[in-house]
N, C-alpha and C positions, 0 to 999 in steps of 0.2 A: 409901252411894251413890257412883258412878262417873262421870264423866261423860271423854270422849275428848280427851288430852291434845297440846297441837299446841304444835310447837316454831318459832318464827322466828327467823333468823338474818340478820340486818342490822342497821342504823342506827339510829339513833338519833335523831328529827326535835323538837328541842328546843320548836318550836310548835306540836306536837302531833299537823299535821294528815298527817304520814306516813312512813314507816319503822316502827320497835318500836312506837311509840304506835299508830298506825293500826293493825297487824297486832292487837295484844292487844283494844282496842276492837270490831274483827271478830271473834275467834275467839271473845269473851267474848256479843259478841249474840248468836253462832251456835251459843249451846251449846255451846262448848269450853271446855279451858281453858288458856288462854294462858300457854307461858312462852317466855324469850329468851333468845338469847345474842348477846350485843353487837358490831357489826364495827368504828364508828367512834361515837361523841360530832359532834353538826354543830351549829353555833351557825348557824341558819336561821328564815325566817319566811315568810310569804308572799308577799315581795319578794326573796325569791332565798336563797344557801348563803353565809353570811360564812365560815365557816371550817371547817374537816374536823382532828377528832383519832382517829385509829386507832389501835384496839386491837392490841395485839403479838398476832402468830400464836400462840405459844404459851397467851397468856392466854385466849385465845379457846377454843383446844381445850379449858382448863382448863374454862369455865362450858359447852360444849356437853357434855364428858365428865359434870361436877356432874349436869347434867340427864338424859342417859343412862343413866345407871347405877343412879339411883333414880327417876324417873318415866318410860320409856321413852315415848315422843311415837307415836303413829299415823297422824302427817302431819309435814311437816317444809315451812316456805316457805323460802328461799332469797330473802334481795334484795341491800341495796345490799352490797358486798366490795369490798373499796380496796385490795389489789396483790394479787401472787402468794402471797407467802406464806400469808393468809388465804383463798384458793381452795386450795391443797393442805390446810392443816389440814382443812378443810372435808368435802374431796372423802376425805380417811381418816378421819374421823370418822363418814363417811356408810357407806364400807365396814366400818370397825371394828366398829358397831354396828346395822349394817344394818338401816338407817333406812327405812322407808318411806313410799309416796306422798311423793316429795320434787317439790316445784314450785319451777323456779326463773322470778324474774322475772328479765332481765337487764339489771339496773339501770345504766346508763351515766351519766344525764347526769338529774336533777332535773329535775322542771316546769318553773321558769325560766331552763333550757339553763344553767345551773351542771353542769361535768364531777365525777363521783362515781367514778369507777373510772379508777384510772391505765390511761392507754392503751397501755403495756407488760405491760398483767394481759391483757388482753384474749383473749390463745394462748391461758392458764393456763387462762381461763374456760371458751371454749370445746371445750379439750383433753381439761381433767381433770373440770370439773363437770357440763356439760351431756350427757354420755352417762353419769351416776349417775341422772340425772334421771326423773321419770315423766311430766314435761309442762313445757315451756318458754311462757314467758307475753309475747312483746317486744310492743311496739305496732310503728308501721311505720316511724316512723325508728331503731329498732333493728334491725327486721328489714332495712331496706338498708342498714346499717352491717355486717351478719352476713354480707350475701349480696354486697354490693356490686352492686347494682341498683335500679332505684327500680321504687318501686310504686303505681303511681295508679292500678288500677283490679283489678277483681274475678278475671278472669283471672290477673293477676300477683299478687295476694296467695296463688292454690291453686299459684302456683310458685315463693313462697317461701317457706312454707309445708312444700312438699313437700320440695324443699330441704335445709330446713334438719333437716324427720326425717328423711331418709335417711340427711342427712351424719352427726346426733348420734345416730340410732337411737332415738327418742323420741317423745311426741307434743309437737304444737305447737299453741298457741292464737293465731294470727296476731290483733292487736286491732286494731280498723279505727274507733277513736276518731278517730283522728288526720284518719283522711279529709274530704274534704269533702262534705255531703252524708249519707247516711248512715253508722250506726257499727257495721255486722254485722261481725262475731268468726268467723274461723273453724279449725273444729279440723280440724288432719291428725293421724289419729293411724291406724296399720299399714293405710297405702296407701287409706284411707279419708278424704274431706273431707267437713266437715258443719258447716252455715254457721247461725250463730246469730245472729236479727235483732233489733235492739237499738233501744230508744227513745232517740233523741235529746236530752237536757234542755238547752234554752236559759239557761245560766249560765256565767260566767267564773269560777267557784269550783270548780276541778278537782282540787285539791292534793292527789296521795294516793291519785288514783283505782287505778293500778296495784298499789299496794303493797296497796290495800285490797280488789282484785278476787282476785288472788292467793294471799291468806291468806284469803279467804273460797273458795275453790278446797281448799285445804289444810282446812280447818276441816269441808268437804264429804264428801271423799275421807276423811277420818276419822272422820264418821260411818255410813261403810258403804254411799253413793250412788256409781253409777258414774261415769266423768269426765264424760260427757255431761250426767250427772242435776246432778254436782256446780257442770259452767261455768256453765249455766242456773240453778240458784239463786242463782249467784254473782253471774250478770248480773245476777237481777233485785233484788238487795241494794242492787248499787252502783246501779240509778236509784233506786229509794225513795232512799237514800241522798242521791243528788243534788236531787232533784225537793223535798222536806224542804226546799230553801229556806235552807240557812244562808249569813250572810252574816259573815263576820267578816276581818278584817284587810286590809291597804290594795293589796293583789297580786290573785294568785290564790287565794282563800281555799279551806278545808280543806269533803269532805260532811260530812254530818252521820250519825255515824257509829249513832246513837239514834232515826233514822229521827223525826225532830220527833214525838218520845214517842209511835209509834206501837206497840200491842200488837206486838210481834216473835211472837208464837208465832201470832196471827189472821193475820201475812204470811208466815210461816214453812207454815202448813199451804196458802195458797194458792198458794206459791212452784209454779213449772213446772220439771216434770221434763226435758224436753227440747225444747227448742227446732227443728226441723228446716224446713228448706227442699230 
């Protein structure tokens, strides 16, 4: 028996609810099978980032090459990376072994506005990584950190957006969480926008949403669904997800990534192919 191998590459979220732990928890409901390679160790919880210890560039190449070269990965996510050097190892490991369906999140700054990517990587990132990429994932104060523009409302999300694939040659999932009001997502991808409308879940327990929409994006795209088919199951993961109701620690606590022991394969066959407006 086989089942489709997905690689994440980031962080490390010592309470669990996001980075590597998130990412493996998703690709593992999703029918994948989850392995990682490490960018930083973060002593965190859901009251914010105490501390960041990053892994040396080289080491890094060392556990993405491990994995490479004996379980070739059919999806690759991309999150948190803490300076330059860790984006070049990355960005040649990606060509070395020509990785595919690579999603990158572009992780800057934690749930509780804790900064995660030195803001001298920032060139590297978007230089060397995001044009390897097969779809970039920001929410919107990422994306007007990219574009240097703000975005409040539906027109300017399809022009930044557009933007931002033209500039990296990619597709882009603009995330319209952050918004007020509603939280539709939408994808540019080859001169095409197609907007995916999203349920709302009234909770302050968000921890991880990103990293976990993401690697369920990744985990998609490697069972052989198109991006479209993949962001739509992805979406609707992360509200069961949410909606599940878990509540734990004294912040923003982590979903629930077990869908509150819901049959996964009964939500799995009801999951939506694509979402369109």
């Amino acid at each position: 028996m086989t089942i489709a191998p997905v690689l994440t590459i980031a962080g490390s979220d010592s309470s669990g609810g996001a980075g590597v732990q998130a990412d493996l928890k998703t690709m593992t409901m999703l029918g994948c099978f989850g392995m990682s390679a490490i960018t930083a160790l973060t002593a965190q919880n859901t009251l914010g980032v105490q501390g960041i210890c990053p892994v040396p560039a080289e080491f890094l190449k060392q556990q993405i090459a491990a994995v490479c070269e004996d379980i070739p990965p059919a999806a690759v996510k991309v999150g948190m990376v803490y300076d330059t050097p860790q984006i070049l190892a990355i960005a040649e490991a990606v060509a070395q072994y020509q990785l595919p369906h690579v999603v990158v999140d572009p992780v800057m700054v934690a749930t509780s506005g804790d900064p995660l990517l030195k803001q001298q990587a920032q060139q590297a990132l978007t230089e060397q990584l995001f044009p390897l990429a097969e779809l970039l994932t920001p929410n919107l104060p990422e994306a007007e950190q990219l574009t240097g523009t703000s975005i409040t409302s539906p027109p300017q999300m399809e022009q930044a957006a557009r933007q931002l694939s033209e500039t990296y040659h990619t597709a882009v999932l603009l995330k319209g969480g952050h918004s007020v009001g509603s939280c539709n997502d939408l994808l540019y991808a080859a001169g095409t926008a197609t907007w995916f409308s999203g349920q709302r879940t009234d909770t302050p327990n968000t921890h991880g949403t990103g990293c976990t929409l993401s690697s369920a994006i990744a985990a998609n795209l490697a069972k052989g669904y198109s991006l479209p088919q993949a962001i739509a199951r992805a979406k609707g993961y992360i509200t069961a997800a949410l909606s599940a109701g878990l509540n734990l620690g004294a912040g923003s606590g982590p979903l629930d990534h077990t869908l509150g022991g819901k049959d996964i394969f009964t939500w799995m066959n009801g999951a939506p192919d694509a979402i369109q407006e």
